[in-house]
C-alpha positions as semicolon CSV with decimal commas, in nm:
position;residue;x (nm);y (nm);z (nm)
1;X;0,568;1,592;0,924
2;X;0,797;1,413;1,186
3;X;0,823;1,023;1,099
4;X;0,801;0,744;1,379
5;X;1,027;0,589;1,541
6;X;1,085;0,253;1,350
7;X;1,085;-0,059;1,627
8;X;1,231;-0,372;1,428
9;X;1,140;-0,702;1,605
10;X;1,494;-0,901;1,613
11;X;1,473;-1,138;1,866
12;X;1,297;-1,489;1,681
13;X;1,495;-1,783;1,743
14;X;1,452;-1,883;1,391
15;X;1,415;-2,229;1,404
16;X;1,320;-2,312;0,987
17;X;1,660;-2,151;0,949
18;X;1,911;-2,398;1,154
19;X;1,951;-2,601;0,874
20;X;2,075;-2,317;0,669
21;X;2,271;-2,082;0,935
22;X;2,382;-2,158;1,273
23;X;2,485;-1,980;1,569
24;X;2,323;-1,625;1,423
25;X;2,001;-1,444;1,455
26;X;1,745;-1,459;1,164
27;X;1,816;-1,031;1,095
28;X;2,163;-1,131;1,133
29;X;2,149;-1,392;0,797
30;X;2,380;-1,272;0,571
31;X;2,270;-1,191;0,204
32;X;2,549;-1,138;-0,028
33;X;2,773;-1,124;0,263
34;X;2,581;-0,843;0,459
35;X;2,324;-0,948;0,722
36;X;1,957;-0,867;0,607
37;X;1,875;-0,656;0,862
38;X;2,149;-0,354;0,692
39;X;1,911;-0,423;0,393
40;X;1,595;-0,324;0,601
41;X;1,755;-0,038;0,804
42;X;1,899;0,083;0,468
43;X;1,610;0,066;0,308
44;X;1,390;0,299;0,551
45;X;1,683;0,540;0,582
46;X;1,625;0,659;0,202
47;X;1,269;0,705;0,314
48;X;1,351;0,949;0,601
49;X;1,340;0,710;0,917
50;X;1,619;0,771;1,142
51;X;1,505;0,672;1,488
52;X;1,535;0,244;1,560
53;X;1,518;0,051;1,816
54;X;1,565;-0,297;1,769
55;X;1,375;-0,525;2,014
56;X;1,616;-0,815;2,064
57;X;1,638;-1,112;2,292
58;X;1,795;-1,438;2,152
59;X;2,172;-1,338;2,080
60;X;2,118;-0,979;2,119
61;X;2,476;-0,950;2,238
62;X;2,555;-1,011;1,841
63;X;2,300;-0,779;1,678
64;X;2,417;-0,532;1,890
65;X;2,799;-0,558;1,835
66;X;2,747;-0,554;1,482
67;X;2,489;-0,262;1,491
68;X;2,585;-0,037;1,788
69;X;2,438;0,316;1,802
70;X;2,388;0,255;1,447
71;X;2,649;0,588;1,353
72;X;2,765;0,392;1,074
73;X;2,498;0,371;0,905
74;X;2,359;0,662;0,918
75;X;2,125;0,626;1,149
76;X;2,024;0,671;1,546
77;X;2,030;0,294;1,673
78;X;1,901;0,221;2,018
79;X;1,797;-0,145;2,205
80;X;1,490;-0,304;2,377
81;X;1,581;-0,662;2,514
82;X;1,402;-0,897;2,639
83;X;1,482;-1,039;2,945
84;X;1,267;-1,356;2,909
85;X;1,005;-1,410;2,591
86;X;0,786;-1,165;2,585
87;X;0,561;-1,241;2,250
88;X;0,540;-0,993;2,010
89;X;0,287;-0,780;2,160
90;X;0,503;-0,788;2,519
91;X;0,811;-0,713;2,302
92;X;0,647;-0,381;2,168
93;X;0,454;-0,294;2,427
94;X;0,849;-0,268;2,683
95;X;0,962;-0,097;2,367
96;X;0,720;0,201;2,370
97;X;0,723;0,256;2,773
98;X;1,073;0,323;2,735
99;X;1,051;0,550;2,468
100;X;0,889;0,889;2,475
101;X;0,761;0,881;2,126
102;X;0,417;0,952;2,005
103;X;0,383;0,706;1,691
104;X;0,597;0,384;1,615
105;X;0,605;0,201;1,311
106;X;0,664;-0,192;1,335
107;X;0,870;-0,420;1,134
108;X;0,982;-0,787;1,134
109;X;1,317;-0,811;1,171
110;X;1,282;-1,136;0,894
111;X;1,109;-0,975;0,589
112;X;1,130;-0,632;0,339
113;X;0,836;-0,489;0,217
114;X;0,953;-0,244;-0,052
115;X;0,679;0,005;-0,033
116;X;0,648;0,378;0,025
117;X;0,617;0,391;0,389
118;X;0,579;0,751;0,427
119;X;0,269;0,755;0,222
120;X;0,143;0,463;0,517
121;X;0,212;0,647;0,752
122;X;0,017;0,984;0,598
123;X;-0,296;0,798;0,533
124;X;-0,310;0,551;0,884
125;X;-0,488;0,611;1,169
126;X;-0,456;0,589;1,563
127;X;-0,452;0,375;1,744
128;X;-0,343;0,101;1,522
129;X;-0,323;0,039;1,138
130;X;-0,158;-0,256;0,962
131;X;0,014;-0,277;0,578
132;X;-0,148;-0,484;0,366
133;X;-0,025;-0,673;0,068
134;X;-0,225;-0,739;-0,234
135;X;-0,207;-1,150;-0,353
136;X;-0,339;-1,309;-0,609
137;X;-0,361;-1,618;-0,439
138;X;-0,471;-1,667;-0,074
139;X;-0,431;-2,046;-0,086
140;X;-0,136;-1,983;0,150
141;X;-0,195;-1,721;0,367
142;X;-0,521;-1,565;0,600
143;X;-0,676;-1,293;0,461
144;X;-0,786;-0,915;0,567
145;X;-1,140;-0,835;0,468
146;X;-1,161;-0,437;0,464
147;X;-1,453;-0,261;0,470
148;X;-1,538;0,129;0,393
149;X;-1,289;0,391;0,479
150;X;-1,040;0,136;0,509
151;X;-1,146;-0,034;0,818
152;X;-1,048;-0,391;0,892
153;X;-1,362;-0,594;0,933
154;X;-1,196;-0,928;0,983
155;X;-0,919;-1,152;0,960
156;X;-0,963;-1,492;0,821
157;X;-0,780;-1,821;0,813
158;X;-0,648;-1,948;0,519
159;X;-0,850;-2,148;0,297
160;X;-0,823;-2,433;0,003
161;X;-0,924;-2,151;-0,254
162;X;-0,705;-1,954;-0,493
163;X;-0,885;-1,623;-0,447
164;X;-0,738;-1,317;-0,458
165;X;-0,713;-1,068;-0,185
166;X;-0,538;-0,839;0,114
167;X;-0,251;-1,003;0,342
168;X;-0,104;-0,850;0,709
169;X;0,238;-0,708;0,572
170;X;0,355;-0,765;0,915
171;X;0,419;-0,371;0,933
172;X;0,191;-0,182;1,166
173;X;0,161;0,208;1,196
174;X;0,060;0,202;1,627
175;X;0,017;0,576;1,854
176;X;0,113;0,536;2,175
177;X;-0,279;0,525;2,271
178;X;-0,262;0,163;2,170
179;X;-0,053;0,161;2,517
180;X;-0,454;0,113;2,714
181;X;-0,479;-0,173;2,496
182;X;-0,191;-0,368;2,569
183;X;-0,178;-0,617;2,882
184;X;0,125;-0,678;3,063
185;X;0,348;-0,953;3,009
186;X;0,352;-1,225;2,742
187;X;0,092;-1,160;2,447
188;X;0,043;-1,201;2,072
189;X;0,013;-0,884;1,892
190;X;-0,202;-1,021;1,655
191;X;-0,448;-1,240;1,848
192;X;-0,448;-1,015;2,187
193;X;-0,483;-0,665;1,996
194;X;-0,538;-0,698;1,635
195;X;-0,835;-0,901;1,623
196;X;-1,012;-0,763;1,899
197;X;-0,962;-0,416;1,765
198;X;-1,110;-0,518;1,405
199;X;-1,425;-0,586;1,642
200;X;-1,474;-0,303;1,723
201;X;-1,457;-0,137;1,369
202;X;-1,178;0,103;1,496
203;X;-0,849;-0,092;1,334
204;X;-0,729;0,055;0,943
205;X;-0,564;-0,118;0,698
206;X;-0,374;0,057;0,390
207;X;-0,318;-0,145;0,082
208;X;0,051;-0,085;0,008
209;X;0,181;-0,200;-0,303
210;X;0,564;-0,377;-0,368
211;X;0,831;-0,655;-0,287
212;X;0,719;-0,861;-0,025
213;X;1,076;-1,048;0,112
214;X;1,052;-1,343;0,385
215;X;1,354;-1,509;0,479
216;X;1,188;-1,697;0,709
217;X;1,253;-2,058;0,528
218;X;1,528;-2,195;0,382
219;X;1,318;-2,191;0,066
220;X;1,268;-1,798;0,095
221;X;1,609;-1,684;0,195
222;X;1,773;-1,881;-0,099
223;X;1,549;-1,679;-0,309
224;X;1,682;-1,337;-0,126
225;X;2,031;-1,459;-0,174
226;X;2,013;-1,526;-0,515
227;X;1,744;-1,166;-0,594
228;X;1,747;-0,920;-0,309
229;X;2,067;-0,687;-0,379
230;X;1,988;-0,635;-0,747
231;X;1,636;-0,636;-0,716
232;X;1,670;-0,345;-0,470
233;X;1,993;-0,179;-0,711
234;X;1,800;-0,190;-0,984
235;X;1,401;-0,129;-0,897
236;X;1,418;0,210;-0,789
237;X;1,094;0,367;-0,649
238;X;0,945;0,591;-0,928
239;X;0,581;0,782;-0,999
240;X;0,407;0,574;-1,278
241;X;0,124;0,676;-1,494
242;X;-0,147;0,471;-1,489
243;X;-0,398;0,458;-1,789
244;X;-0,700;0,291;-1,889
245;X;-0,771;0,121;-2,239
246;X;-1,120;0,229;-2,363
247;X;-1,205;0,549;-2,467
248;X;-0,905;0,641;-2,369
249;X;-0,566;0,502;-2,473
250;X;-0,802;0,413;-2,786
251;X;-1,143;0,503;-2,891
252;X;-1,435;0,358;-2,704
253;X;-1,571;0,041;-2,945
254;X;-1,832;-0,221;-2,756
255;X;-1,648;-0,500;-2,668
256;X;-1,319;-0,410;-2,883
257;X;-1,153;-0,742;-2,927
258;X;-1,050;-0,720;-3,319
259;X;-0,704;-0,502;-3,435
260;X;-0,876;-0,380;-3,705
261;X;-1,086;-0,192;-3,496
262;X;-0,854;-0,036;-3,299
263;X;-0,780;0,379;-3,314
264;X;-0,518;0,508;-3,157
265;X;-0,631;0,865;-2,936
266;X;-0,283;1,049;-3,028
267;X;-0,320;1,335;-2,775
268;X;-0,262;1,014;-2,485
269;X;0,057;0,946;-2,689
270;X;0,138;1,282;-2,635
271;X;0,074;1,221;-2,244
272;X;0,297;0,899;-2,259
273;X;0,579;1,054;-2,399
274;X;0,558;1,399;-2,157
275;X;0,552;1,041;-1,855
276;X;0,824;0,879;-2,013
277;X;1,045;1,228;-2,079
278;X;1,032;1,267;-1,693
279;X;1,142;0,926;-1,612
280;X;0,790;0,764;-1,502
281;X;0,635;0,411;-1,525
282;X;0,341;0,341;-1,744
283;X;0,122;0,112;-1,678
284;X;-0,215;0,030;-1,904
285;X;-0,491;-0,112;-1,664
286;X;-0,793;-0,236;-1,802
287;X;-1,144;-0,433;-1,678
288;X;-1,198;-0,643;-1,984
289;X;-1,499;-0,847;-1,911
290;X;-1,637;-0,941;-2,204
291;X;-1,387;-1,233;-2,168
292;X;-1,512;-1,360;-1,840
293;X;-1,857;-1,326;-1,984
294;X;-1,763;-1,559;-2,274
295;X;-1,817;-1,254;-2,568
296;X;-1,456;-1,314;-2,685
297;X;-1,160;-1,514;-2,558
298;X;-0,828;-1,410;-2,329
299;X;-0,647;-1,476;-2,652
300;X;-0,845;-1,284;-2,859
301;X;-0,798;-0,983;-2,624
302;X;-0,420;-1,032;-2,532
303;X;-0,411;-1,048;-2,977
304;X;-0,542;-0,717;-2,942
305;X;-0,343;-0,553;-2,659
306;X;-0,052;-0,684;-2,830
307;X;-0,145;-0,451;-3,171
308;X;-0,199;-0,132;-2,949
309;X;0,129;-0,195;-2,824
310;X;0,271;-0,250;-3,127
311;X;0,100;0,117;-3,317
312;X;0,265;0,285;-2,948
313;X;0,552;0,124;-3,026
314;X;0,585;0,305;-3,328
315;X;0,504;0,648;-3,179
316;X;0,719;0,575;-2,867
317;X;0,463;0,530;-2,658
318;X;0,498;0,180;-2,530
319;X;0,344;0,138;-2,184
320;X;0,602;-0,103;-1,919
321;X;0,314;-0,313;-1,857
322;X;-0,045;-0,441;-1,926
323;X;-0,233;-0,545;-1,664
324;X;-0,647;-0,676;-1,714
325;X;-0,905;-0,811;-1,460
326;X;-1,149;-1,076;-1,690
327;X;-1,376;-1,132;-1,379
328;X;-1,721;-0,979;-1,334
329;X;-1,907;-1,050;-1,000
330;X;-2,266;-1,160;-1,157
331;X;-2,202;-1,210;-1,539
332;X;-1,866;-1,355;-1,555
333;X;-1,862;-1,754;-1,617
334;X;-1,677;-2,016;-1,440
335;X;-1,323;-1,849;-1,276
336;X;-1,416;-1,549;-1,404
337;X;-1,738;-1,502;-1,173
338;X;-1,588;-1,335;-0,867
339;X;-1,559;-1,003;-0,694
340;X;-1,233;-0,968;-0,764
341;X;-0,964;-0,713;-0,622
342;X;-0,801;-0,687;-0,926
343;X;-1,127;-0,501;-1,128
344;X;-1,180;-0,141;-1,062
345;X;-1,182;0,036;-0,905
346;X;-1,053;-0,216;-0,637
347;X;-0,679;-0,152;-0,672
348;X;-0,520;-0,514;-0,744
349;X;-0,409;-0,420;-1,085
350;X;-0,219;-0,164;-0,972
351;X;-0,083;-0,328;-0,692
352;X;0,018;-0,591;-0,859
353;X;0,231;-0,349;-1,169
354;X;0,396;-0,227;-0,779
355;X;0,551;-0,581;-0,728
356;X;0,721;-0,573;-1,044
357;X;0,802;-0,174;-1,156
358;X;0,839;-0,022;-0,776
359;X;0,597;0,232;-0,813
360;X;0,551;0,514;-0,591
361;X;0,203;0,558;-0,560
362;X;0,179;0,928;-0,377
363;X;0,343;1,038;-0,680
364;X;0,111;0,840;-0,913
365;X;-0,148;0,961;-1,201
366;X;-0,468;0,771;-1,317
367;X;-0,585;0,866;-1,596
368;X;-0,970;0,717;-1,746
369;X;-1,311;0,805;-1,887
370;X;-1,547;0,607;-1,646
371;X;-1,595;0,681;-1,251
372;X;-1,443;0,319;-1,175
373;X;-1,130;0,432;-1,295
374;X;-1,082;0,622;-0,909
375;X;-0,880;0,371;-0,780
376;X;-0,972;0,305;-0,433
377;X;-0,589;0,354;-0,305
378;X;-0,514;0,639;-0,100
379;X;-0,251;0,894;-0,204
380;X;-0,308;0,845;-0,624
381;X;-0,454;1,120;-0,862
382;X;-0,682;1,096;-1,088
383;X;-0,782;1,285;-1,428
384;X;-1,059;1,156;-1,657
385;X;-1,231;1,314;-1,962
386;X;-1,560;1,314;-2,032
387;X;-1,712;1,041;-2,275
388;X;-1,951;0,781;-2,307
389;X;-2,023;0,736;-1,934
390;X;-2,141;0,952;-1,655
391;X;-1,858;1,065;-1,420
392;X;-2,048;1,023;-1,099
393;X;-1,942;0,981;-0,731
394;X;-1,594;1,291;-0,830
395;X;-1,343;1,245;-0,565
396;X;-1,111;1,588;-0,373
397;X;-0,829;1,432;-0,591
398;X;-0,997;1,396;-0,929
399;X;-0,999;1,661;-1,217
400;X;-1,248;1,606;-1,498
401;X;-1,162;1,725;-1,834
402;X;-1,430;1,781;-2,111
403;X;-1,194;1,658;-2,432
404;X;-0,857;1,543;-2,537
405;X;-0,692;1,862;-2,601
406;X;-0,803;1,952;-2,180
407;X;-0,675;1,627;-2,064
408;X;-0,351;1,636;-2,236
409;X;-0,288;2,003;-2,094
410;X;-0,433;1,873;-1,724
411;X;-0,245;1,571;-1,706
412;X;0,074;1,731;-1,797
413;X;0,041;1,945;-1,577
414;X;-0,052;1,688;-1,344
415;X;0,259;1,478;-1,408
416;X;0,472;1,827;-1,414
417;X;0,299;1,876;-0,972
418;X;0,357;1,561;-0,882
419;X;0,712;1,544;-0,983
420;X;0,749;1,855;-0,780
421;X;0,583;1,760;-0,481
């Protein structure tokens, strides 16, 4: 599959950063003495991209002396520049006229989103879809409401609540169909195109998991001075196995809240270790909501989690993270009453584990024992044995096994495809 050409917007004036740098353009800030643009571009490189164009305007003459056909770094580096302001949308819209290409993918020349952007790109669809990020609290930001098959069914202001929910990355996936759509001139990508399209039911949006980087405040791009290089040196993008607590990391016990009660299943530690010999993540994601329903407490269960840990421990086995969703949308009591993203098989859980581990999700297993352990997030596997609920509603990327001894063999072999792939 060819990749798009990448168009970086670079031409902000970046007025919240005066105070901080002078005299340079935003992509031009330099973190740990390289500008944060070579960051970006470097980024996107070890993903494939080659093609840029960066759509300048305010000091272009500087981005492109220090870029120029982008040869040193690797890359093919051409210009769009706008002559007078032309908005985001008018700044994209000049850029695709003058270039042939059938698909573009759109950055902000002011923040990194550390995600796989080849899987994006294989699951969006013309004319237009958007990145989104999962957070935990929306208190700051508008929101993305998707509905089924991934389709964007609003965008909403920001509101007073800490809910959780789906973000605009600022990274859009756009065929050059989206060319009828566009006026001429001066226009706002997102108000003149994106929200109209969601209207119409035919804009996407793929939750993407990983670093979200702004330096877009003097608050944020002390942050990426201080984080960015060895965050990015030392988070390397890696599969991760993904696998659920009951019934299947340990056997199935109503409400399992006490350490005495816990069993280890040993053929999973067997599937652990195969993960951890090939260099994966692991990740244990579990809905635990007999806390939010008030049958035992947070501290009860994290008193629990921290045993299991503690018996994998000993048959290294330890999983990199633990990750639980108390809520429950009817039963759950006070915070914990809410249709949360993070409680599958909505993906937050494992969008959030991407923030921290750099998980490539395309390369990803799930592993679980109930139907709501298919994560809705396109490009991950799944394998789940049969137990003590009915696998309904089987996905085209879902294997069912009918014991332990299957599963283990599956999932290796699972683990064995996808590092091949």
């Amino acid at each position: 599959m060819s990749l798009p050409r990448v168009l970086i917007l670079a031409g902000g004036l970046g007025s919240r950063l005066q105070q901080v740098i002078k005299d340079v353009p935003k992509p031009l800030a330099p973190i740990d003495g390289r500008p944060f643009l070579e960051y970006q571009i470097e980024y996107l490189k070890k993903q494939g991209f080659l093609e840029f164009t960066l759509l300048t305007g305010h000091l272009s003459e500087k981005i492109e002396k220090h870029f120029g056909d982008g040869k040193k770094f690797g890359v093919e580096i051409d210009y769009s520049v706008e002559t007078e302001p032309l908005g985001t949308g008018g700044a994209i819209c000049q850029a695709m006229f003058t270039h042939p290409n059938d698909k573009f993918l759109v950055f902000n020349g002011d923040t990194l989103f550390t995600t796989d952007f080849e899987r994006f790109v294989n699951y969006s669809e013309g004319p237009i879809t958007i990145a989104l990020k999962y957070s935990d609290d929306l208190s700051r930001y508008g929101s993305v409401i998707l509905g089924d098959k991934y389709t964007v069914k609003e965008f909403r202001e920001k509101t007073d609540s800490a809910e959780d929910g789906y973000i605009n990355a600022g990274t859009y996936y756009i065929e050059r169909s989206a060319l009828d759509l566009m006026p001429e001139g001066k226009f706002s990508f997102e108000k003149r195109i994106l929200e109209p399209l969601a209207k119409t039911g035919h804009l996407k949006g793929i939750p993407c998991g990983g670093k979200f980087i702004d330096i877009g405040t003097p608050e944020s791009f002390a942050w990426a001075q201080n984080h960015l290089p060895a965050w990015l040196k030392s988070h390397q993008p890696k599969p991760c196995l993904f696998v659920d607590r009951d019934g299947v990391l340990v056997e199935h016990k109503h409400y399992l809240h006490k350490p005495e009660d816990v069993v280890l299943i040993p053929e999973m530690c067997d599937v652990i270790r195969f993960a951890k010999s090939k260099d994966w993540h692991v990740v244990v994601v579990t809905n635990q909501s007999g806390v939010g329903r008030g049958i035992f407490t947070q501290d009860q269960c994290d008193i629990a989690n921290g045993h299991i840990h503690k018996l994998m421990e000993k048959e290294k086995a330890a999983p990199d993270l633990w990750m639980c969703s108390y809520d429950h949308p009817t039963e759950g009591q006070g915070i914990y009453k809410r249709d949360s993203l993070r409680r599958k098989p909505k993906p937050g859980m494992l969008l959030e584990a991407c923030d921290t581990l750099n998980i490539k999700i395309a390369k990803s297993l799930m592993i679980g024992d109930n139907w709501t352990d298919q994560i809705e997030l396109p490009g991950l596997s799944f394998v789940l044995v049969e137990g003590d609920f009915e696998l309904k509603n089987i996905g085209p990327h879902t294997i069912v096994t009918k014991d332990f001894e299957q599963l283990k063999s599956v999932a290796c072999a699972q683990i064995e495809r996808l590092n091949g792939t």
